[in-house]
N, C-alpha and C positions, 0 to 999 in steps of 0.2 A: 195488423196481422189477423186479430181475432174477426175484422169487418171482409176479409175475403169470401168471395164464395166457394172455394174450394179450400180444405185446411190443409196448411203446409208444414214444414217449418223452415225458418229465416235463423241466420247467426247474424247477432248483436254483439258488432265486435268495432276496436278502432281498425282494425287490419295494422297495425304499429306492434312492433316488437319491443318486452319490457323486461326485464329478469326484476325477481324475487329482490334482489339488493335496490336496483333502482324504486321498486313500490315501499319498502322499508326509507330508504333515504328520503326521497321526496314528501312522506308523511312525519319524519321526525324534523325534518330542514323547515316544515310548516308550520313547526310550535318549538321552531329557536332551538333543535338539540342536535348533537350530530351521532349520526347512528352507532358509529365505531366506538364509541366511549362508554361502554358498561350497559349497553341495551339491548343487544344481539349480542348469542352465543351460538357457534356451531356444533353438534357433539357428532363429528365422523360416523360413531354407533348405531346413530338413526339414519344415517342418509340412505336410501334406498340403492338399490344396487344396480337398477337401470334409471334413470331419470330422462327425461325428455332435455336435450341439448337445448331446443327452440319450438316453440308455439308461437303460430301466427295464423289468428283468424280470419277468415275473409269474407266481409259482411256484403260483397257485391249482387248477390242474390237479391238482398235485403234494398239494396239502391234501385235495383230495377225494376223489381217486383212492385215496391212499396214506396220508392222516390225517397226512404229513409236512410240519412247520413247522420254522422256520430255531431253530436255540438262541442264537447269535451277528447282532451286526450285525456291520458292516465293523471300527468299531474292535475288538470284542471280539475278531474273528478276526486282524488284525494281531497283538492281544497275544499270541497262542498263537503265531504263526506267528515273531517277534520273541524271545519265550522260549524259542522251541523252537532257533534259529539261537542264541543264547546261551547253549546248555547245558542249558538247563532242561526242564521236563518237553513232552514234543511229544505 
């Protein structure tokens, strides 16, 4: 991006659809715990009052432009991100 000669901008995205519970689950399911058991709570009071149903990025710009595709999905980037807060390699 920054090597262009013209400045743009690009979305850094997988183009994959994830909800809030699946990035919650997949990070506790990675250090042995399951989310539903005393580690999430919802409080109705906070929920905002429109919310986005779905977010789906679309990083094709970014493939054509820049030849640049995602290496990770959401889980695999958890596990980096989970390893790396446990000591391991980041």
């Amino acid at each position: 991006m920054l090597q262009q000669d013209k400045p743009d901008d690009f979305v850094i995205a997988t183009g994959e659809i994830y909800s809030l519970q699946d990035y919650i689950e997949t990070e506790l399911l990675s250090v042995g715990s399951d989310w539903r058991v005393g580690y999430v709570q919802a409080y109705p009071s906070s929920f905002r009052p429109a919310n986005i149903a779905e977010s789906k990025e679309n990083p094709q710009k970014a493939l054509g432009v820049l030849g640049w595709r995602t290496e990770y999905n959401m889980k695999g980037f958890v596990k980096i991100m989970v390893d790396c807060q446990l000591g391991g390699e980041c």
